[in-house]
C-alpha positions in Angstrom: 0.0 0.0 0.0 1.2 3.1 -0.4 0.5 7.0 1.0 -0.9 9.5 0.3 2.3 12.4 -0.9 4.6 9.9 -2.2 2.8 10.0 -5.2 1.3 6.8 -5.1 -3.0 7.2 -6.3 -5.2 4.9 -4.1 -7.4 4.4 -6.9 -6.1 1.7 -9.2 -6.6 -0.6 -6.1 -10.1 -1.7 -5.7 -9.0 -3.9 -2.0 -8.6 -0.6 -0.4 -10.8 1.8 -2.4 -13.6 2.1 -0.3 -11.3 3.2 3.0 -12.2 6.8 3.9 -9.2 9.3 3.3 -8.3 12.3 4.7 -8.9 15.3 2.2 -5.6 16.8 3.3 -1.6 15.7 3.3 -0.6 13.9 6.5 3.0 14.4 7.7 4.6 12.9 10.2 7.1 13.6 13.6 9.3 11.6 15.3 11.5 12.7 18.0 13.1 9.5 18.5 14.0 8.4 14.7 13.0 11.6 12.5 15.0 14.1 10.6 14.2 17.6 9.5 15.9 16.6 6.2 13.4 13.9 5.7 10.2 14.3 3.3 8.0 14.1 6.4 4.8 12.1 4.3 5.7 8.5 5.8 6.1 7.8 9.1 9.8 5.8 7.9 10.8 9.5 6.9 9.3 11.2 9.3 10.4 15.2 10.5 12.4 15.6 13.7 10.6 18.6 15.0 6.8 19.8 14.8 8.4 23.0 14.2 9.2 21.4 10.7 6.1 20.0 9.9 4.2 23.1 11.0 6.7 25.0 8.2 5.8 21.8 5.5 2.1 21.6 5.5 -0.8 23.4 4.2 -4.3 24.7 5.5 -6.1 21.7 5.3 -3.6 19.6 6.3 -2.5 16.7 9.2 0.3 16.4 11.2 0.5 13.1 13.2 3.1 13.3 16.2 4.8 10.1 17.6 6.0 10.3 21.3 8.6 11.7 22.9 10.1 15.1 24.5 9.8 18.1 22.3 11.7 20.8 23.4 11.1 23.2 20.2 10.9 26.5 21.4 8.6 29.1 19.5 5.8 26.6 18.5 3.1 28.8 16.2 0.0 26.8 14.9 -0.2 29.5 12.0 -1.6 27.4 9.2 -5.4 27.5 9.0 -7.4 24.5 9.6 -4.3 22.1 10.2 -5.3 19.0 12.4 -2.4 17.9 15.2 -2.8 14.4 16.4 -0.9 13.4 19.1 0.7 10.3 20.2 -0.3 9.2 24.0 3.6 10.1 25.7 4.0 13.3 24.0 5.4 16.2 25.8 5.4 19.3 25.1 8.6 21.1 27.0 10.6 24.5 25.6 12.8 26.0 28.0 11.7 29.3 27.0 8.4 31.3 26.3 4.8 30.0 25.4 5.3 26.7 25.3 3.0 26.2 22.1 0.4 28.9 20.5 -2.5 28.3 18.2 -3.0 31.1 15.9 -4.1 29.4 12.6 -7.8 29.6 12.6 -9.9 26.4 12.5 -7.4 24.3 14.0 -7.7 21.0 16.4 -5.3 19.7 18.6 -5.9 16.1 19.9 -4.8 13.0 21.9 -7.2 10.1 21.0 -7.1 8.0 23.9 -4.9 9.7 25.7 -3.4 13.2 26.9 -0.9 14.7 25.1 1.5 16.9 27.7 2.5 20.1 27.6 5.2 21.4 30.2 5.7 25.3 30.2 9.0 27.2 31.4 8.9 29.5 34.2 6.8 32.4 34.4 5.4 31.2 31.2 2.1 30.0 29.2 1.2 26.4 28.0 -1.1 26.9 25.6 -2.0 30.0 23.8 -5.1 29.8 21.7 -5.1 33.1 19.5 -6.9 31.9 16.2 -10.5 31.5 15.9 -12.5 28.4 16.4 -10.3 26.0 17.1 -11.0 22.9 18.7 -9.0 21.5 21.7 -9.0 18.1 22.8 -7.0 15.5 26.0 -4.1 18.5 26.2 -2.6 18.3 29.9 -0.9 21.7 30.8 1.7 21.1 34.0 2.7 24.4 35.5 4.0 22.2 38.6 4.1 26.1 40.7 6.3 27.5 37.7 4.7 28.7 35.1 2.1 31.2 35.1 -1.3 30.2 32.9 -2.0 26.9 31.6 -4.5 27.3 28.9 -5.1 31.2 27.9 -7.8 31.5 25.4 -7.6 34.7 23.2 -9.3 33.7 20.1 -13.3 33.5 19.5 -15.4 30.5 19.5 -12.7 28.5 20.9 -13.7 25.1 22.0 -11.7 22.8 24.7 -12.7 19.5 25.8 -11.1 17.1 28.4 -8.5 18.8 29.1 -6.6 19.6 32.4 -4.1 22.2 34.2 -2.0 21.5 37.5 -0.6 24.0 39.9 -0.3 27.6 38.0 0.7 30.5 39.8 -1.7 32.9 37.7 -4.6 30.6 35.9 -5.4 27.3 35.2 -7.5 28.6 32.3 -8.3 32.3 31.1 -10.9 33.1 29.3 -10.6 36.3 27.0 -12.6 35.2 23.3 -16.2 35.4 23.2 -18.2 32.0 22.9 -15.9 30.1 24.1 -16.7 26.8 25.4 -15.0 24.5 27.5 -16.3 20.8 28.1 -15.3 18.6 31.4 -12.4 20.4 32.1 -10.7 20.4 35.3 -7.8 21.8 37.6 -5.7 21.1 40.7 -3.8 24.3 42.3 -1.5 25.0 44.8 -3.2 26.9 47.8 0.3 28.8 48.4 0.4 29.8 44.8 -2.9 31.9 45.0 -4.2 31.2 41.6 -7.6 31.2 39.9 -8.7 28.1 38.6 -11.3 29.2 35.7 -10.4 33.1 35.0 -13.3 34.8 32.3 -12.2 38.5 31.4 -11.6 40.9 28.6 -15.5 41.1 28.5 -15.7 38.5 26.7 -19.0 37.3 25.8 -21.4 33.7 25.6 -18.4 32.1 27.6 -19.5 28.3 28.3 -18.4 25.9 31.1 -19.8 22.5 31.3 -18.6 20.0 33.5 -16.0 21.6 34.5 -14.1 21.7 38.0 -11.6 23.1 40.3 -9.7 22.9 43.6 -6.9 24.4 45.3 -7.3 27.8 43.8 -6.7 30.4 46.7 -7.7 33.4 44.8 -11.1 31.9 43.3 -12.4 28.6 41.7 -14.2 30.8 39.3 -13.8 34.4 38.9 -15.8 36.2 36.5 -15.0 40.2 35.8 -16.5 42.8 35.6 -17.8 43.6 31.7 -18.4 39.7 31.0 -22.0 39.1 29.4 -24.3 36.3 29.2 -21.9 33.4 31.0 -23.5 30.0 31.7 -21.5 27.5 33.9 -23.7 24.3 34.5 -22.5 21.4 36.3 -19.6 22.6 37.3 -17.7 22.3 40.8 -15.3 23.7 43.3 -13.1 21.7 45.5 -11.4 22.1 48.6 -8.8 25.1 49.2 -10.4 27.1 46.4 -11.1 30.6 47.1 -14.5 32.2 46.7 -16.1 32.1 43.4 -16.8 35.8 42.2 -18.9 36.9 39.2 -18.4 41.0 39.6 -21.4 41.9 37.2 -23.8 38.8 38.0 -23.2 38.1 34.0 -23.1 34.0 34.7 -26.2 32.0 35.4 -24.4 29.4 37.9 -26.9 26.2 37.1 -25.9 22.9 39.3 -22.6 24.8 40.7 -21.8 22.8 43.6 -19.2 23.5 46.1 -18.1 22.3 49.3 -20.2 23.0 52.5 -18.2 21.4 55.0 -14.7 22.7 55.6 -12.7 22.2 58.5 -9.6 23.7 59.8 -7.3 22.8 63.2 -6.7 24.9 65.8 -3.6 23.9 67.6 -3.0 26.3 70.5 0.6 27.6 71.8 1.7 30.1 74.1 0.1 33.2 75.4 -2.5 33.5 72.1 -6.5 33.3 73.6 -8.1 34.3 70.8 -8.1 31.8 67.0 -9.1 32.6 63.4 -11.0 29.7 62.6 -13.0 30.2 59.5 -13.0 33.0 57.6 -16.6 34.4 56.1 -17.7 36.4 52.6 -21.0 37.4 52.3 -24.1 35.9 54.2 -24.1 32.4 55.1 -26.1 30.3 57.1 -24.3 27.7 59.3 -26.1 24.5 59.6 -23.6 22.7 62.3 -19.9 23.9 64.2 -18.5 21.5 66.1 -14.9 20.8 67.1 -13.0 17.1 68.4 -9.9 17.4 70.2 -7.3 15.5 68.5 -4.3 16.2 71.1 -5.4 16.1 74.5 -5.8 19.3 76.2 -3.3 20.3 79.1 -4.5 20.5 83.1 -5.2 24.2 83.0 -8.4 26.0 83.4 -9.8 27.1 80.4 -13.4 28.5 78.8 -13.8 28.6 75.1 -16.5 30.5 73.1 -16.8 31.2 69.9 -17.7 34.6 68.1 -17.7 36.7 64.8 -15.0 38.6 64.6 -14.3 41.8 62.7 -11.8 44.5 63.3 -15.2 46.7 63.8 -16.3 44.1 66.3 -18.0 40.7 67.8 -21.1 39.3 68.1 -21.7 36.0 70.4 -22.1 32.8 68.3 -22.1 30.5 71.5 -22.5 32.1 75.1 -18.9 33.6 76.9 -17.0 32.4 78.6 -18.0 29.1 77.3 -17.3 26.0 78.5 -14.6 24.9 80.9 -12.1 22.1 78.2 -9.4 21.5 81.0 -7.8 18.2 80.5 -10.6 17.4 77.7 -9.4 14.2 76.0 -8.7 13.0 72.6 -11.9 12.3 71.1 -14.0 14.9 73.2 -16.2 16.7 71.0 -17.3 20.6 71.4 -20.9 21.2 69.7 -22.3 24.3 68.9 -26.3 23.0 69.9 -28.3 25.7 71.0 -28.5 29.5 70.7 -26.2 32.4 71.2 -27.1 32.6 75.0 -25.9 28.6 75.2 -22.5 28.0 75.5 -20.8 24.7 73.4 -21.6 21.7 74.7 -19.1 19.3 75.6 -18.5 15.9 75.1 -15.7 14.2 77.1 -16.0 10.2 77.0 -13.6 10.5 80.1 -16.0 8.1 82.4 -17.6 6.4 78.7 -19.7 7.0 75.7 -21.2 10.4 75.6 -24.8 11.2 74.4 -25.4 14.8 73.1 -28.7 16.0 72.4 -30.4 20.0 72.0 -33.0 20.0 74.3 -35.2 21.5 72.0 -38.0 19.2 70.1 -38.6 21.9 68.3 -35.4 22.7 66.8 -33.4 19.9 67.0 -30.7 21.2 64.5 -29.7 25.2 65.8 -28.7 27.4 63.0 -27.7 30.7 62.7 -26.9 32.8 59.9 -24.3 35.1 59.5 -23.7 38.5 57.6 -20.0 39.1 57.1 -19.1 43.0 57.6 -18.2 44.4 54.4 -15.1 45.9 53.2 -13.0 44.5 55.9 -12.2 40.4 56.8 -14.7 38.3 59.3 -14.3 35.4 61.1 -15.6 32.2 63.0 -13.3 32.4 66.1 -12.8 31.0 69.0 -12.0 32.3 72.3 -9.8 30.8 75.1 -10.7 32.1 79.1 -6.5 31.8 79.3 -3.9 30.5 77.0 -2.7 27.0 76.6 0.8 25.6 75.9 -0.3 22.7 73.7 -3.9 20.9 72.8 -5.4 20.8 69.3 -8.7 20.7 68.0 -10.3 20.1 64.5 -13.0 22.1 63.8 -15.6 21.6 61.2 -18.4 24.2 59.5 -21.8 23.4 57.4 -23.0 26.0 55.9 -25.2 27.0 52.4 -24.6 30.4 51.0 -27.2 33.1 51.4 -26.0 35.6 49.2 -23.9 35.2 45.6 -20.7 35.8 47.2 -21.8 33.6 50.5 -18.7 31.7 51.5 -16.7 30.0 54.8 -13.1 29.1 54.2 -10.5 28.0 56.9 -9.0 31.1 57.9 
């Protein structure tokens, strides 16, 4: 059989007439056996580099890419329509600049099966999409808390599919063409890095997330700026350590966003501090249930704890000061927030046995209370101690829904 560039015609055979061809040339890449000198239109004389077969191909065209390390700096999609299919264990990784940019219009990038893997240089971008319309599919961007943006999304009607971002120190994936749409996407940050995980800006317009999810973001999950129109984000999620989501001009309609209610932080106490940032509050929220276990036994010293909201403009009770006396409280004990603001916590200490807990109201078995953070400046769940401790720890948790857009509780 012969291909299609080596002037060979598939026609005069009638055993393989009726296989579908692509209407384009196909050229071929191989890191591991290729040569820039070679034709490029078999795989047996394949090109070296991408950056060759990008130069030797036509809009229209196909570029198949075997695997291996590509370390090509300057990679510029800037054919129209050209197709790159990726082998599963290609990576993408210049030690210098945008690691790979699309600015051909109509173009699709792909990894059948598979992911193909791009690995930017510092301070740098993954992928830049600048053409029109293009269509990305199974591309892994790995900033690993180097480079800045994983996917950044210039050009119109862009669409991305599958595809995933690790640890950026500025964006998983920015957003700045109108109607673009990304499908079951998803991204794992660095809390220290304070990074968004989906970023929509340059008022970009129709921008569509499906599916799509993120975690570790400090700054925001999902930040939306102000001069964006006529967002939808359905199905999508935010994980653990991301930051609030924000959407400055309500321009998203957030259908089936799901986040996560119950967050927890540890208080471990030390010295002569009484008073501990526990949770930290945006918005109105109501709390469902605050409780805390003691997970390092605390030390023979008398000691109250309440807890509060907490601005630099002032407190309001959430449980009744000075609380509840947690001297020598065991591993295990658990403090539970069960009543109103004039009850303190309630402790459970299995010192002599099992403990039973229970609100003494048939009425309203389940206490809530909802809480209106004081804006312009940052509030908190804390807790108070009667006297400081040397050591002791306990794990606090918080369930809450939002009341507001911008309702959140994050461990302080």
């Amino acid at each position: 059989m012969g291909f299609v560039g080596e002037n060979i015609t598939l026609e005069s055979d009638p055993t393989i007439r009726h296989i579908p061809k692509f209407g384009g040339e196909l050229w071929f890449v191989d890191k591991g056996s290729g040569s820039d000198s070679n034709s490029g239109m078999i795989p047996d004389k394949a090109f070296e580099t991408i950056g060759a077969a990008i130069s030797a191909c036509a809009a229209g065209d196909a570029i198949t890419v075997r695997a291996g390390t590509y370390t090509e700096v300057g990679l510029d999609l800037d054919k129209d329509a050209v197709e790159i299919w990726f082998e599963i264990g290609v990576i993408i990784a210049p030690a210098t600049g945008t690691a790979l940019t699309v600015s051909g219009d109509y173009c699709k990038l792909q990894c059948p099966g598979g992911a193909a893997r791009i690995n930017p240089a510092a301070n740098q971008t993954g992928l830049l999409v600048s053409g029109v319309f293009a269509y990305v599919h199974n591309i892994r961007v790995a900033c690993a808390s180097s480079a800045d943006i994983g996917f950044d999304i210039t050009g119109g009607g862009a669409v991305l599919t599958d595809c995933r971002c690790s640890a950026p120190l500025v964006a998983a994936f920015k957003i700045q063409g109108d109607k673009v749409k990304l499908d079951d996407c998803c991204t794992g940050g660095e809390v220290a890095d304070t990074s968004i995980g989906f970023w929509v800006t340059n008022s970009c317009d129709k921008t569509r997330l499906r599916d799509c999810s993120s975690q570790g973001h400090s700054t925001a999950g999902y930040q939306v700026d102000s001069g964006v129109t006529n967002g939808v984000a359905k199905g999508c999620a935010s994980g653990g350590g991301d930051g609030a989501r924000t959407d400055a001009d309500n321009s998203f309609v957030w259908s089936d966003f799901t986040f996560d209610r119950q967050v927890f932080k540890t208080t471990t106490f030390a010295g002569a501090v009484t008073e501990y940032n526990v949770f930290k509050v945006t918005g109105s929220v109501q709390v469902i249930g605050l409780f805390g276990h003691v997970t390092t036994v605390i030390p023979n010293t008398a000691c109250n704890i309440h807890a509060e909201a907490y601005s630099v403009n002032g407190t309001d009770d959430i449980t009744d000061a000075p609380g509840v006396d947690i001297d020598s409280a065991l591993a295990g004990a658990l403090l539970v927030r069960n009543g109103p603001v004039t009850a303190a916590f309630e402790l459970g200490d299995p010192t002599a046995g099992p403990v039973v807990i229970e609100n003494a109201s048939y009425r309203d078995p389940e206490t809530v209370f909802d809480l209106v953070a004081d804006p312009g400046v940052d509030t908190y769940i804390r807790v108070v101690l009667s006297a400081p401790l040397a050591s002791g720890e306990i794990h606090w948790h918080c369930e809450y829904d939002a009341l507001t857009d911008d309702g959140f509780v994050e461990p302080a």
